[in-house]
Backbone as CSV, one residue per row, in Angstrom:
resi,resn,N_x,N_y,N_z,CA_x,CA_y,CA_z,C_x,C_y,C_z
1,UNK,114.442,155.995,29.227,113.189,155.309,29.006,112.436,155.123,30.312
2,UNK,112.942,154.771,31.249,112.655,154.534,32.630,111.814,156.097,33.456
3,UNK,113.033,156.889,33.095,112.327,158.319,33.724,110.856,158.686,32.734
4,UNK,110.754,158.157,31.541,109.750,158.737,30.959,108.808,158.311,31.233
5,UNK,108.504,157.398,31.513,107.629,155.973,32.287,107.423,156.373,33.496
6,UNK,108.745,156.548,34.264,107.675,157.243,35.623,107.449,158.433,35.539
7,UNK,107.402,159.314,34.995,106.928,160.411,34.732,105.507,160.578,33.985
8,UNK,105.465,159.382,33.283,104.026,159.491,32.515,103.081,158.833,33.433
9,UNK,103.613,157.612,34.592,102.934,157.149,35.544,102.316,158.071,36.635
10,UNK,103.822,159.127,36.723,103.461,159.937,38.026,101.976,161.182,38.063
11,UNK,102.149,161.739,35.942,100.798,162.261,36.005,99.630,161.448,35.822
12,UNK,99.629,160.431,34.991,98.354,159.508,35.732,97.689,160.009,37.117
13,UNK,98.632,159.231,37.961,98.134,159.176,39.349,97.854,160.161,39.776
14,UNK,98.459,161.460,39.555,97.595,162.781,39.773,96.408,163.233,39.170
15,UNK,96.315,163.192,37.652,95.040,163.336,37.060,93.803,162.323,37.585
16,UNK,94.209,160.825,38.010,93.119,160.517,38.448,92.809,160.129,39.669
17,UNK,93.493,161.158,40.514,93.452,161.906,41.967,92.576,163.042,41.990
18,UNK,93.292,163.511,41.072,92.616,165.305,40.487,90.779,164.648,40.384
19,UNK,90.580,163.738,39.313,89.147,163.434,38.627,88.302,163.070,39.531
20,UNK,89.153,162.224,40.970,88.153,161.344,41.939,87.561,162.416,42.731
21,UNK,88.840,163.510,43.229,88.738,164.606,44.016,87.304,165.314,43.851
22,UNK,87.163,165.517,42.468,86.157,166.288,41.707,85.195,165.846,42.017
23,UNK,85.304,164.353,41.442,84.237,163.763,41.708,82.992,163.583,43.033
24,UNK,84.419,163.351,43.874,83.373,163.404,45.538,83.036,164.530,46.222
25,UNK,83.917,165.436,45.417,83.332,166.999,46.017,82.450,167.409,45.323
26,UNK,82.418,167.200,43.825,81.282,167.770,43.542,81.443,169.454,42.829
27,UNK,82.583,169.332,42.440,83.295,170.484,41.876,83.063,170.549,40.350
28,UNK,83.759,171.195,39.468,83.799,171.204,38.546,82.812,170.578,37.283
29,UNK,83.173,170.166,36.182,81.984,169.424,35.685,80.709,168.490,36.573
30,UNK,81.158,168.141,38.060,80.416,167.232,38.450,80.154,168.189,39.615
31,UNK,79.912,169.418,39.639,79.141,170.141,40.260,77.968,170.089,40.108
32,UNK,76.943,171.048,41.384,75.397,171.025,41.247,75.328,172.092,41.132
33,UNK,75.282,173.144,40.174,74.776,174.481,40.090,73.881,175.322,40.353
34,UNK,73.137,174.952,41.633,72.008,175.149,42.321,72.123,176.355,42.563
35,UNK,71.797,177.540,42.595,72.108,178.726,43.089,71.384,179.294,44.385
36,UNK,70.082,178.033,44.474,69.664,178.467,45.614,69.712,177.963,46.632
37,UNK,71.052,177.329,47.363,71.061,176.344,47.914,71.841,176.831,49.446
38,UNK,72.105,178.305,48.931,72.649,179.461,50.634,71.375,180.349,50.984
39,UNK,70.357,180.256,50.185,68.926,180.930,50.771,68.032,180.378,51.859
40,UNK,67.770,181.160,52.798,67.503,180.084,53.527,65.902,179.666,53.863
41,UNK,65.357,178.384,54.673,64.475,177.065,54.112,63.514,176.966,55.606
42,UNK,62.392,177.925,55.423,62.068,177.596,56.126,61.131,176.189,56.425
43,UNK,61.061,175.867,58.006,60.676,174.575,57.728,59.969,174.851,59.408
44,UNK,58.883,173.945,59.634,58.125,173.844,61.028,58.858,172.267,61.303
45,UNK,58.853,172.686,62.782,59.625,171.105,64.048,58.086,170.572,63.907
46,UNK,58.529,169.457,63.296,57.216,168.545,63.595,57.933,167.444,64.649
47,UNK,56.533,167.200,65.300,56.419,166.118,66.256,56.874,164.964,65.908
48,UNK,57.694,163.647,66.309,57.617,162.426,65.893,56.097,161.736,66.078
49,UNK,55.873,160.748,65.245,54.162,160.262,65.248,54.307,159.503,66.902
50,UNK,54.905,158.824,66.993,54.272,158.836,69.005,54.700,159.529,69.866
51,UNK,55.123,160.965,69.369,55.264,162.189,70.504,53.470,162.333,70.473
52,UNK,53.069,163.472,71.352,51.743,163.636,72.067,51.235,163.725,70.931
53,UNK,51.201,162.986,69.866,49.525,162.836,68.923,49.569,163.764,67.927
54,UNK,50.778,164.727,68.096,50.573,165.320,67.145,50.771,165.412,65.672
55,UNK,49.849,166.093,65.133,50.101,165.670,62.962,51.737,166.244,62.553
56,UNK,52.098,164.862,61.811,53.345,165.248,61.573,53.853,166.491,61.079
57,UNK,51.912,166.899,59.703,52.400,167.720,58.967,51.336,169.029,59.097
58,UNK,50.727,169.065,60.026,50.192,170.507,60.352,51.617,171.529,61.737
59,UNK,50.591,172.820,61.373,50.933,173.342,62.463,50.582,174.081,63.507
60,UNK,48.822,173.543,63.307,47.998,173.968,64.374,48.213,172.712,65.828
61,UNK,48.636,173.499,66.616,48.514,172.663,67.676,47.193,172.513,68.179
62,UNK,46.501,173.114,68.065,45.021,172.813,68.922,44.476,171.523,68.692
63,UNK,45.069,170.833,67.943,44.269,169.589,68.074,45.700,168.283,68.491
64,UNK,46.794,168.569,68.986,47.419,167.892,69.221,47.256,167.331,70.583
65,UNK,46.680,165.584,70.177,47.011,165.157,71.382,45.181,164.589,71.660
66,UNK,45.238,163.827,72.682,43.455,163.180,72.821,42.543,164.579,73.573
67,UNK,41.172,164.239,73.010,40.227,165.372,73.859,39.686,164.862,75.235
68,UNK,40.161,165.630,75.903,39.111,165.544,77.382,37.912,164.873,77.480
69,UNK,37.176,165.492,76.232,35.593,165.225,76.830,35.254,164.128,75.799
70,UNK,36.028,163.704,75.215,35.451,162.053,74.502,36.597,161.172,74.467
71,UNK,37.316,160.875,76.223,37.861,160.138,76.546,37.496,158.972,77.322
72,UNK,36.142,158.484,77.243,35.243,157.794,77.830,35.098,156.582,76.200
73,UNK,33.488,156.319,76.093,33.120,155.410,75.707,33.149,155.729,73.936
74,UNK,33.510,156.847,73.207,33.550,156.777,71.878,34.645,157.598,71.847
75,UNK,35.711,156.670,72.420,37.592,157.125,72.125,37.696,156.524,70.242
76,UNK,36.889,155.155,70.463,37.531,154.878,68.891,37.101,155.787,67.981
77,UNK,36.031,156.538,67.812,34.692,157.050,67.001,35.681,158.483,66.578
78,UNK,36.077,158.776,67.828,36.808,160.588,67.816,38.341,160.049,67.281
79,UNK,38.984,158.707,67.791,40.447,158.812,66.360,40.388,158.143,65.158
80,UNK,39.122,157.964,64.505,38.974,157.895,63.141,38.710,158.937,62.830
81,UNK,37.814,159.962,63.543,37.550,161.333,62.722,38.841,162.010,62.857
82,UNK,39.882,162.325,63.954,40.809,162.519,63.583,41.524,162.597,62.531
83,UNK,41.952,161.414,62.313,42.835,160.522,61.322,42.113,160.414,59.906
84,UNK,40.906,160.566,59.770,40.645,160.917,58.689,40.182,162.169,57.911
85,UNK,40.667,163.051,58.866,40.738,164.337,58.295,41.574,164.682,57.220
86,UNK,41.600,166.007,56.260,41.831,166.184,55.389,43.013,166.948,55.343
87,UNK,44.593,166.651,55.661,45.504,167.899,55.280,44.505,169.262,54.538
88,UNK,45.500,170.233,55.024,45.331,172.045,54.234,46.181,172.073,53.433
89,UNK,46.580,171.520,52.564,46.994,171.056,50.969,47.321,169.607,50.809
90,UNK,47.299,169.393,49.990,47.823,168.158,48.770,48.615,168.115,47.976
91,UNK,49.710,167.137,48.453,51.015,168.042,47.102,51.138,166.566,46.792
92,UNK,51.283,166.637,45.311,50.810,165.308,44.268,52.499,165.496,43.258
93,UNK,53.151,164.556,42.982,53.652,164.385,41.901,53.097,163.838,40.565
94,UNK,53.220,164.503,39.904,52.791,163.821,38.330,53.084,163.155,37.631
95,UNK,54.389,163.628,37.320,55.847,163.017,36.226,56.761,162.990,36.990
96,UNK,57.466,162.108,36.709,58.838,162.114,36.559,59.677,161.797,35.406
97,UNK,60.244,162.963,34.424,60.698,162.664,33.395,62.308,163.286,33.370
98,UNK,62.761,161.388,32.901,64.533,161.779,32.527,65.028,162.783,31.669
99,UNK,65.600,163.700,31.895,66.431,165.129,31.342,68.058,164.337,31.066
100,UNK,68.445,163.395,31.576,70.178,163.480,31.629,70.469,162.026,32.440
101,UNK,71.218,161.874,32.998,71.784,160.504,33.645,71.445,161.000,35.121
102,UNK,71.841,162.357,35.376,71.600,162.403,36.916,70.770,163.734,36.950
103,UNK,69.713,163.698,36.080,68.938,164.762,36.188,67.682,164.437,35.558
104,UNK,66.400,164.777,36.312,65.185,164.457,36.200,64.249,166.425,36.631
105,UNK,63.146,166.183,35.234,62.352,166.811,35.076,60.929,166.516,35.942
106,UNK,61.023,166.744,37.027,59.588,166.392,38.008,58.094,167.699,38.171
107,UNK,57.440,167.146,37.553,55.924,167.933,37.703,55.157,167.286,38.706
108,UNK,55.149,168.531,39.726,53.864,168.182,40.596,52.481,169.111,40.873
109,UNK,51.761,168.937,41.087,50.516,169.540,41.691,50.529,170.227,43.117
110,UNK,50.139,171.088,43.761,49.757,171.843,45.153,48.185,171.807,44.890
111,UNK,47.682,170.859,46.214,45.775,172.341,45.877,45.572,172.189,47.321
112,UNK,45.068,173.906,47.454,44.541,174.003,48.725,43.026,173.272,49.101
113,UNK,43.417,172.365,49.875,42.246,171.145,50.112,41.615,172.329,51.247
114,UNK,41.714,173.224,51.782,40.916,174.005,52.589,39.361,174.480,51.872
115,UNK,38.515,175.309,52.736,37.276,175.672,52.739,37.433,177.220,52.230
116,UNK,38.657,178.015,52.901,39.185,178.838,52.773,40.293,179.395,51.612
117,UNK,40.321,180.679,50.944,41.663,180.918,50.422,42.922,180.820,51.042
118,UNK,43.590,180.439,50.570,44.911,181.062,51.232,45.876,181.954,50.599
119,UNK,46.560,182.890,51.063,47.325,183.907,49.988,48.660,184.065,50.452
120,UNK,49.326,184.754,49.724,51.160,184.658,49.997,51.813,182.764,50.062
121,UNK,51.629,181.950,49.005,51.702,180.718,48.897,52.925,180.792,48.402
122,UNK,54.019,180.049,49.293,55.466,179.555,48.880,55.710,177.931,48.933
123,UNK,56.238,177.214,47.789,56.615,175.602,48.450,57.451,175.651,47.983
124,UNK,58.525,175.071,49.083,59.779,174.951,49.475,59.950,173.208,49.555
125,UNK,61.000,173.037,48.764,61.219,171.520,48.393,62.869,171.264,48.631
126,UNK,63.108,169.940,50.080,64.500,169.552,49.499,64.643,167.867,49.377
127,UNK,65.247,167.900,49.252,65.988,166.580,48.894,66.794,165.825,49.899
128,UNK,66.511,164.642,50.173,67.962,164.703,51.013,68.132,163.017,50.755
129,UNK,70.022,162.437,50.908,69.978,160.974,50.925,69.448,160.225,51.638
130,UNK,69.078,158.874,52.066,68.659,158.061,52.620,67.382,158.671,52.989
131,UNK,67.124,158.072,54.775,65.453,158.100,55.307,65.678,159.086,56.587
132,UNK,66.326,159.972,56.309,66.667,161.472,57.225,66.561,162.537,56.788
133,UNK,66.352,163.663,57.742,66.603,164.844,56.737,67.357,165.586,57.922
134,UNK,68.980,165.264,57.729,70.337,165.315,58.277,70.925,166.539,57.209
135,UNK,70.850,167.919,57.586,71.176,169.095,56.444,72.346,168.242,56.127
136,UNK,72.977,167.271,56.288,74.060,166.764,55.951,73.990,166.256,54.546
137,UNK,72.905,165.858,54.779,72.358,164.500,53.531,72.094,165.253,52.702
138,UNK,71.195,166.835,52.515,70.345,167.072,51.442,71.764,167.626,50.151
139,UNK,70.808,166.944,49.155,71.540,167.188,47.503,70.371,167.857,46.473
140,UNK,69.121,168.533,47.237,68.713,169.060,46.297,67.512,170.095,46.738
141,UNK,67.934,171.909,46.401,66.369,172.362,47.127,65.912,173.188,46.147
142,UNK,64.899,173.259,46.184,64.041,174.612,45.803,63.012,175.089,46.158
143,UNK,62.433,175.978,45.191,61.140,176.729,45.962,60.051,177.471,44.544
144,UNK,58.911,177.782,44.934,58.235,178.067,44.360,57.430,179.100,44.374
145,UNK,57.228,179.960,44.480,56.001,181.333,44.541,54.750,181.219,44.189
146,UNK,53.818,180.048,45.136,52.433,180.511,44.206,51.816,181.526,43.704
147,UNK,51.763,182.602,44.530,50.719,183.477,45.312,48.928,183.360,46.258
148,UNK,48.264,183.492,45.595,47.397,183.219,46.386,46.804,182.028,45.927
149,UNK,45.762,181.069,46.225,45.305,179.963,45.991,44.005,179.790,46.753
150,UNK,43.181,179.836,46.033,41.320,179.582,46.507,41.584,178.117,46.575
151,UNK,40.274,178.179,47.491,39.816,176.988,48.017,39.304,176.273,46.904
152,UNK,40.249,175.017,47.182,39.878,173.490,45.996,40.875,173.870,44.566
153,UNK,41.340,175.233,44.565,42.168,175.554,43.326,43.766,174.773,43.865
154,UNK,44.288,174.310,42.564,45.303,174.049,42.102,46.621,174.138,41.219
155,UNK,47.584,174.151,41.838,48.720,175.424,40.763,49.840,174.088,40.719
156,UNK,50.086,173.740,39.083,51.228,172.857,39.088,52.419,173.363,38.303
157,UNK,53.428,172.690,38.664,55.068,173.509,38.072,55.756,171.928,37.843
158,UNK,56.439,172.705,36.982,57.652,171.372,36.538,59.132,172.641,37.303
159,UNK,59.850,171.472,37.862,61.418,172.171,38.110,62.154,170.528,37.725
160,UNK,63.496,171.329,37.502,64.530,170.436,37.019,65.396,169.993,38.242
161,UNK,65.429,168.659,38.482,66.147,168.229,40.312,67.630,167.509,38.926
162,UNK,68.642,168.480,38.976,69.842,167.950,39.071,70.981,168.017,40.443
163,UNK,71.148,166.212,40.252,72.269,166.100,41.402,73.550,165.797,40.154
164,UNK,74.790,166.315,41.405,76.072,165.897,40.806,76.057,164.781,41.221
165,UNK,77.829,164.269,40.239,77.675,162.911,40.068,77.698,161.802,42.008
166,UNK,78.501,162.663,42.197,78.565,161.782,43.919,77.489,162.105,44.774
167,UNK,76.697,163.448,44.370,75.275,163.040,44.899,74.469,162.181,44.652
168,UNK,74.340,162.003,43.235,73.755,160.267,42.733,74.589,159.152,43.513
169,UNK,75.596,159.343,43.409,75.873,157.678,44.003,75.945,157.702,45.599
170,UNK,75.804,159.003,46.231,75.283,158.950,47.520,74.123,158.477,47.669
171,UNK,73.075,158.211,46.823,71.579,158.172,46.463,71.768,156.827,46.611
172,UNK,72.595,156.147,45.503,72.604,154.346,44.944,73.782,154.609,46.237
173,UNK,74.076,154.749,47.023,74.618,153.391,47.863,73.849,153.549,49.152
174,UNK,72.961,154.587,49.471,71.525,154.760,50.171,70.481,153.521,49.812
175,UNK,70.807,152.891,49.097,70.247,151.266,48.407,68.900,152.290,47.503
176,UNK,68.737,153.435,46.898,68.103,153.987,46.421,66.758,155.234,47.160
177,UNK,67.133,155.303,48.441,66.372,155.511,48.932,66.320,157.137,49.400
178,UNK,65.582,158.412,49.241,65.791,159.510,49.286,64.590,159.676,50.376
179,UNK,64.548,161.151,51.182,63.676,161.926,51.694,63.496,163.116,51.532
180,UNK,61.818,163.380,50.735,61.506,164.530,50.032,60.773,165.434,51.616
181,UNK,61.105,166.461,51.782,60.860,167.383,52.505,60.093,168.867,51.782
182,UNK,58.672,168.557,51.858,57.883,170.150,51.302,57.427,170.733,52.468
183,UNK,57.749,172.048,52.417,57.267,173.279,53.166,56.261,174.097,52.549
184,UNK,55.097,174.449,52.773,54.059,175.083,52.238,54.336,176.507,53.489
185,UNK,54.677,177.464,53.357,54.535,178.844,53.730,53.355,179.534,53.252
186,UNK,52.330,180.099,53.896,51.712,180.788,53.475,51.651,182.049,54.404
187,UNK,50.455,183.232,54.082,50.642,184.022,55.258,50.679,184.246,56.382
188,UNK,49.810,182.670,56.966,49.289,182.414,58.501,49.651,181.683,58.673
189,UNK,50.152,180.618,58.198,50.573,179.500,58.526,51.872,178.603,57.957
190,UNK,53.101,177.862,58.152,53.965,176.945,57.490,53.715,175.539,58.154
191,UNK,53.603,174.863,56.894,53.114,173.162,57.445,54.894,172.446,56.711
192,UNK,54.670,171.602,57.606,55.932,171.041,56.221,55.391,169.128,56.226
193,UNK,55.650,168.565,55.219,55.587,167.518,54.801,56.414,166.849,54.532
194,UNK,56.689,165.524,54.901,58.175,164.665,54.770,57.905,163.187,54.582
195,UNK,58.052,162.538,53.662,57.942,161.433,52.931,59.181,160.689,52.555
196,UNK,59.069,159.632,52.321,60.398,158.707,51.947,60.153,158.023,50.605
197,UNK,60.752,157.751,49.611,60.792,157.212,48.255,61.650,156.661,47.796
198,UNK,61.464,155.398,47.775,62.762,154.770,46.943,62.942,154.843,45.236
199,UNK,63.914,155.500,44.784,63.987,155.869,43.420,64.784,154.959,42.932
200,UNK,65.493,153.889,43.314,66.261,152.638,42.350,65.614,152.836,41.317
């Protein structure tokens, strides 16, 4: 009676060794089946906001940093026009609609806020835990193929962001807090964009 008892104890403790294992790796049922997640992401080094002035999320340098010739008496006049310039896209979320417990159906918007077309249009989206984007952290990427995109036109997509289960609770013990990272590639140019969102 005794041996059967520890024997029925001893697989316990393995099966829910085996289940936790799974669990924090991220294996098996509580895998992320991402397939695109060894392709690789391109992304532009943006500046920190009090490195030399420059926009977090362009990647024209020519305007990084104060101008020479209206560093005199209308300094304030030239960093409002700055600062209120218009990003060369707009990337908008729409929805966010629940698919599953740890999977959400998200629709967003792209429009080229330029004067200009732009053509060969890719956005590249990841995910990552907390308020970093530590390749350590990210639990979720993808990408998109616009193609080309006129000026003031707009192209929206729904994709499906499933995390496994210990990527969610990497998320909730982040106290809810994720960093979305978009890359806009186009033919002349890659901008990338990086935002923080708390999803509790």
């Amino acid at each position: 009676m005794r041996r059967t008892l520890l024997v029925a104890a001893t697989a316990l403790v393995l099966l829910t060794a085996g289940i936790s294992a799974a669990f924090v790796t991220g294996v098996g049922p509580f895998s992320d089946d991402d397939a695109e997640s060894d392709e690789p992401f391109p992304t532009q080094t943006t500046a920190p906001p009090d490195d030399d002035g420059g926009d977090s999320g362009g990647s024209d340098s020519s305007d990084s940093g104060s101008s020479d010739s209206d560093s005199g008496d209308s300094s304030d006049d030239g960093d409002a026009t700055e600062s209120e310039s218009v990003p060369p896209f707009g990337v908008v979320v729409d929805n966010i609609e629940k698919c599953g417990q740890t999977c959400r159906d998200v629709t967003s918007t792209i429009t080229n806020q330029q004067d200009a077309d732009s053509s060969g249009v890719t956005v590249y989206s990841r995910i990552f835990v907390g308020n970093s984007t530590d390749p350590d952290d990210e639990v979720w990427r993808g990408s998109q193929a616009v193609g080309d995109l006129a000026a003031g036109e707009s192209y929206t997509t729904t994709k499906r962001v499933k995390l496994s289960y210990s990527e969610a609770f990497a998320v909730r013990q982040a106290d809810g807090w994720i960093t979305v990272q978009t890359t806009i590639e186009t033919d002349d140019r890659t901008l990338t964009y990086t935002e923080q969102r708390d999803v509790a």
